[in-house]
N, C-alpha and C positions, 0 to 999 in steps of 0.2 A: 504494500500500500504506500504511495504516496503522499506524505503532509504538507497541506500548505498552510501556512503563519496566521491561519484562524481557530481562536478557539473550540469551534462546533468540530473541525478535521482534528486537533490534536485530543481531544475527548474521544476519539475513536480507537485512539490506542491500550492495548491490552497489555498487563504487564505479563514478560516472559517467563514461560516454562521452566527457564532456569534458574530464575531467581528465587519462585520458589519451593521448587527442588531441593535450594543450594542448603536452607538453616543455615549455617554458620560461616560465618567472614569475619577476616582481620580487620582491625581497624589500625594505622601508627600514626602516633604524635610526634612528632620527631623537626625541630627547630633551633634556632638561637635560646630560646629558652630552655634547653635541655641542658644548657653551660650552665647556669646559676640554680635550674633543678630544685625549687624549692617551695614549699606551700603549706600552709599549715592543715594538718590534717583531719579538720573538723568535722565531715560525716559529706552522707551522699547529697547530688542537686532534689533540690526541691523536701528537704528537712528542716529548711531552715530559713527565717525570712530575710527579707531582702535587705533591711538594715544589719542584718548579722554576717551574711551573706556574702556584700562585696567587701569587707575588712576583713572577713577571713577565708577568704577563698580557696578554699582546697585544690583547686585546678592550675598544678604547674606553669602550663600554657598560656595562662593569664597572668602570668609575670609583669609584663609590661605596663597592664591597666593595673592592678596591685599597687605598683611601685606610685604609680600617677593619682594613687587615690590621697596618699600623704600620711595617711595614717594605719595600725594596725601589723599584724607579726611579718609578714611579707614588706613593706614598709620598713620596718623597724632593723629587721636584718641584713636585708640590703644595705641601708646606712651604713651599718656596723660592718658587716664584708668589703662593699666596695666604696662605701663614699656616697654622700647627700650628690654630688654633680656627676655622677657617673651614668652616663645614659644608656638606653636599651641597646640601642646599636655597635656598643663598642663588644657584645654577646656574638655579634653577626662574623669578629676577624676570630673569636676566642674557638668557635667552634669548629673544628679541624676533622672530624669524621674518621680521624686515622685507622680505627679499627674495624671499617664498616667492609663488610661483603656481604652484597645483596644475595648472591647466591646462596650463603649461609642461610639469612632470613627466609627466603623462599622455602628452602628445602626444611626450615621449622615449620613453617606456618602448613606447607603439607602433611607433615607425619601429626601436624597436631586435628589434622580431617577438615581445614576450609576449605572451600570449594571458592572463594572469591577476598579479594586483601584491596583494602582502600585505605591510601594513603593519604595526609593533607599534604596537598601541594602549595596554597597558601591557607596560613591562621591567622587571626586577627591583628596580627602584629605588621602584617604585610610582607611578610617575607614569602620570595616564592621558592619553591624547589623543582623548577624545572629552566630553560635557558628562555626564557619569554621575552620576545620582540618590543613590549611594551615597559622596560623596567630594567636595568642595570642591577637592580636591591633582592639579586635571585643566588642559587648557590654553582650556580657556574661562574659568575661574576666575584663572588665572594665568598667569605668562607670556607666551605669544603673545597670550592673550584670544581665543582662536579652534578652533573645535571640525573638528582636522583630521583627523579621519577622517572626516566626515562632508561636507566639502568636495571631500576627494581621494576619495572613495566616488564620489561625482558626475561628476567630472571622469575617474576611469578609466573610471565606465561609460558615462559620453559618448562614449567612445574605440572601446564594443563590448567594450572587455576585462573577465573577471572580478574580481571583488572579493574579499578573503578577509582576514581578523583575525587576528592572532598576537595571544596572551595568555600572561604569566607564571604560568603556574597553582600550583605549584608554593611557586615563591619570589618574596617582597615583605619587600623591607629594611626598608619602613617597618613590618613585623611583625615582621619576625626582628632583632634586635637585635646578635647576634652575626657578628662576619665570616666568611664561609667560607675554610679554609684545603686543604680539601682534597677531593675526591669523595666522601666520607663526607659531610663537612657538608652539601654542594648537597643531598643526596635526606634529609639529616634538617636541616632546618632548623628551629628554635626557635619560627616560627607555628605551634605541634599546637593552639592550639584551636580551638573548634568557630566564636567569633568569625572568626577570618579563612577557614573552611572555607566559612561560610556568603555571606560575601563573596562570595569568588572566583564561588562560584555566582550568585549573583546579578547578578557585571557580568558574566556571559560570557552567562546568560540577558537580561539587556541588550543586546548585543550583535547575538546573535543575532532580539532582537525590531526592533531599532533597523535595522540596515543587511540581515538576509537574509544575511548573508558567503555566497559557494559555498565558501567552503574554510576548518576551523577547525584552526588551529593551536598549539596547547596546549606550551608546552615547560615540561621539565625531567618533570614530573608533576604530580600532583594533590594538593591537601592530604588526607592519608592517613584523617584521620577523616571527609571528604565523599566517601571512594570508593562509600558507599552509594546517593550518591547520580545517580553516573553515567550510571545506564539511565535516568534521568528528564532529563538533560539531553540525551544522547543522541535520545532520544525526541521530545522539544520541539524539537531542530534537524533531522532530518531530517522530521519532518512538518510543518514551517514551509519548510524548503529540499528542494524534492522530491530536489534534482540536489546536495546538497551532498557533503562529504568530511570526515572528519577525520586529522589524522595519527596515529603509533603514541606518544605522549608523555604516556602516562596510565595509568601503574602497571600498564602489561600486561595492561588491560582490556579495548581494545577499539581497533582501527585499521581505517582503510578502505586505507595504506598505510607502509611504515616510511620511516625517514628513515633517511640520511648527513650526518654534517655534518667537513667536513675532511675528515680521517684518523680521527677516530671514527666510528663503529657502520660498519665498513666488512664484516662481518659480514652488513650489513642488504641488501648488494648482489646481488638474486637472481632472474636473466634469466624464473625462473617465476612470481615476483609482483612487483606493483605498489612501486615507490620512488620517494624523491626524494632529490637531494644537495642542499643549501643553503649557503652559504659566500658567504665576501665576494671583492667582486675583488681588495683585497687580503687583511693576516690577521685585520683585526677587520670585524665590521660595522657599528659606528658610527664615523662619519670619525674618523681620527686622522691630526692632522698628520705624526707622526712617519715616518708611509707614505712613500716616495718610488717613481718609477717600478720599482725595480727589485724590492718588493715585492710587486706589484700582478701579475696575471696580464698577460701579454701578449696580445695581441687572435687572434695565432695559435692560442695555449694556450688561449686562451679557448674558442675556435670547437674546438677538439680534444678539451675536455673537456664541450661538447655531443653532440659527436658518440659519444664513447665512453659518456657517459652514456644515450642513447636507445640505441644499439644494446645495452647491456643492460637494458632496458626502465625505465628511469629518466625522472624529469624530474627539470631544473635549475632550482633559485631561484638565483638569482643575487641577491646584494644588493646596492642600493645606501647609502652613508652620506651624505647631504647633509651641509652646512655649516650651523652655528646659524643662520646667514640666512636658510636656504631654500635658496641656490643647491647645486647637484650639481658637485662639483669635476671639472674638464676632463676631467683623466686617467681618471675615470671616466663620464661622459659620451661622451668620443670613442670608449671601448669598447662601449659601448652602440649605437653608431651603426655601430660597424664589423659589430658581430656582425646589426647589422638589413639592412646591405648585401650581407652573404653569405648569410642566410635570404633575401632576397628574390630572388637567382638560384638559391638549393638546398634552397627549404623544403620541397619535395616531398618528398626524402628523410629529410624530420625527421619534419613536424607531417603526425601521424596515421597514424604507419607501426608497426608491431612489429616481436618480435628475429626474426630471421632463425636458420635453426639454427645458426648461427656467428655470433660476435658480435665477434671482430678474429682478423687474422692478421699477423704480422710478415712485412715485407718487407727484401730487401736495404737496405741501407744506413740501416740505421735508422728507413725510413719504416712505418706500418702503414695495414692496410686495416680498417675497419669498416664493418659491414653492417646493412641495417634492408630492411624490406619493406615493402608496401603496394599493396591491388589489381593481384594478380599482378605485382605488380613487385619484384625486388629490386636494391636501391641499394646503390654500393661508395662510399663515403665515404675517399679516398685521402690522407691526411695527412702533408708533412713529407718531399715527392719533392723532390730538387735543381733549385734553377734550372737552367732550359733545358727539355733533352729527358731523359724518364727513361722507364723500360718496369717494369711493375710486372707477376709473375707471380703470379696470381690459382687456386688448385688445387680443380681438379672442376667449374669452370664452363663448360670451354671449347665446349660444347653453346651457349651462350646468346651465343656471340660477335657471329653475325649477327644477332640482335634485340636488339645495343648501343647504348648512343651515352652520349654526352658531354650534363650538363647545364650549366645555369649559366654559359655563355661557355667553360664549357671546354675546349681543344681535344686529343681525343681518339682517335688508332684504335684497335680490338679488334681480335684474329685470335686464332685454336686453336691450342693446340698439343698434340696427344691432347689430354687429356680436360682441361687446364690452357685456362682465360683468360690471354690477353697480351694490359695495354691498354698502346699507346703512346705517352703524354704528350708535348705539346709545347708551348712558350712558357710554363714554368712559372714565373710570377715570382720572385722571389729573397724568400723570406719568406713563401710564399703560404701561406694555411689549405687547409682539405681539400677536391678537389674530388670531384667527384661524378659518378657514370654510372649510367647506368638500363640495366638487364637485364628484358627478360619472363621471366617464368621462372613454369611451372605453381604452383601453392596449393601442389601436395601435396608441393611438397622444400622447404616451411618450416615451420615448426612453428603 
């Protein structure tokens, strides 16, 4: 199908097959803010109000606006490390990349089962990471001296996986001059003119001419005087990208799906359309030393909050924060690999299944069951049963008992009891993620 730059023709577009398929993608933070790495670690978005909020910001990556508010622990430390007149940009020669191989990352982010890795290519800070026509203040110019989206484009898709852009469309510090102090600022930011509206457009039409992305990720919104120009952007990426996507973060104009992120837009969670959650393993997305394990999701948690996520028809970005070197810090790394060792015994029940007409049930003892489907099959996704032996009553399945079984190594009987499933778990390790059982079960009693 061909689009042309009307809304009634870009409303005709369907989101692809593959996206969602995919559940789970990388997300990486990785900037000049990754040199100074630091934030305080006061809890996820949307816990906290917006006077609390931007003085303590847990988001590394907002280093810049932080430092520009004046006051508060990000503030405060900066002073004391580098000096009251020390500005953002002198982060941009500090950051050297020296330990970075893209191909190392790729070949993580696969064994850890994404099937798609979206990288920001510019954050609010305005810094780009690719060689853009429009801007000198990129990391081929400076910096690393190295155009790395354009390296890791290569090296994900060597991998098989997709590709996808993140862009700050919205807001760019190095236009808006003033700090934001509060959710009013973020969506009226100080860039209103037509100079930096006509930008944006152009590196994201960059962008999309340069690397093809399958998936464009726009946050905050869009500069409010180029919303005119949206059906033409639109337009130019899906008839450049047959299979592409965009997310819902453009002034309520136009999505192929919405987002969650944290504890915000939790609202946007809705088993009948298409979403995504995004969020870091721990609370910022760009590395921040200040993280310790105990911030950090747990690798059971992690695997819990995949599984809850697809059973309501969600995909998870997961992000990662590398270190200015390049290297991806352990505690992050080793969750990546744990979550790619449990999709490789249970990804049946993830990648390429839909919701099932139930999408969790609480069980005794705190544990719960989530469910997903796929080719007559539906999957009980069992999270958070007691080491040892445990028995999880399962209601209205017990029809599907003898066409059960255990996947993934897990060791499982099923038996009826009336119209209930009873599966009986055994050898459940002590801290184990969710295992997993395959039920046939006809089309017609899922949705």
């Amino acid at each position: 199908m061909r689009f042309i730059p009307e809304m009634e023709s870009i409303r005709q577009h369907v989101a692809p097959k593959w996206y969602n398929d995919a559940k789970f993608g990388i997300f990486i933070h990785w900037g000049p803010y990754s040199v100074p790495a630091w934030a305080p670690p006061t809890g996820e978005l949307g816990s906290m109000p917006d006077d609390v909020w931007f003085e303590n910001n847990p988001y590394a990556e907002w280093y810049m606006n932080s430092v520009r508010v004046g006051k508060g622990p990000t503030y405060e430390r900066h002073v004391k490390t580098y000096g009251e007149d020390f500005p953002y940009e002198r982060f941009v020669d500090m950051w050297q990349a020296e330990s970075w191989n893209p191909a190392e990352w790729a070949a993580l982010f696969k064994a850890a089962g994404a099937r798609y890795v979206v990288p920001v290519t510019k954050h609010h800070d305005g810094f780009c990471l690719w060689d853009s026509a429009y801007t000198r203040y990129n990391s081929c110019r400076m910096g690393p001296r190295r155009d790395i989206a354009a390296e890791l484009c290569r090296a994900v898709r060597a991998q098989g996986m997709r590709f996808g852009v993140y862009y700050s469309g919205l807001i760019d510090w190095r236009f808006a001059k003033w700090p934001m102090r509060n959710g009013y600022d973020v969506q009226h930011p100080d860039n209103i003119g037509y100079d930096y509206s006509d930008y944006a457009y152009n590196q994201f039409t960059e962008l999309i001419d340069r690397f093809a992305p399958s998936l464009l990720f726009n946050d905050i919104g869009w500069p409010y005087k180029g919303e005119k120009d949206l059906p033409y952007l639109f337009a130019h990426y899906y008839n450049a990208v047959e299979d592409g996507v965009v997310d819902d973060r453009w002034n309520g104009v136009w999505h192929d799906y919405a987002t969650k992120e944290y504890q915000s837009g939790a609202g946007n969670v809705d088993v009948e359309k298409k979403w995504e959650e995004c969020r870091g393993i721990g609370l910022s997305f760009g590395y921040n030393q200040a993280e310790g394990d105990e911030h950090l999701l747990s690798p059971q948690n992690f695997v819990r909050l995949l599984a809850k996520t697809v059973a309501y028809n969600g995909n998870l970005l997961i992000n990662v924060g590398p270190k200015a070197d390049g290297t991806i810090p352990e505690n992050q790394a080793s969750r990546l690999r744990y979550m790619g060792e449990w999709l490789g015994r249970n990804g049946e029940a993830i990648y390429g299944t839909r919701p099932f007409e139930r999408q969790e049930q609480p069980l005794e003892g705190g544990a719960t069951a989530f469910f997903t489907r796929n080719d007559g099959n539906v999957y009980i996704l069992l999270d958070g049963l007691p080491a040892g032996a445990a028995s999880a009553t399962i209601k209205g399945l017990g029809a599907a008992a003898k066409s059960g079984e255990a996947i993934g190594g897990a060791r499982a009987a099923l038996s009826a009891s009336g119209d209930d499933l009873i599966i009986h778990a055994s050898g459940v390790p002590e801290g184990s993620p969710a295992i997993a059982v395959r039920l046939a079960i006809p089309e017609r009693t899922s949705k």
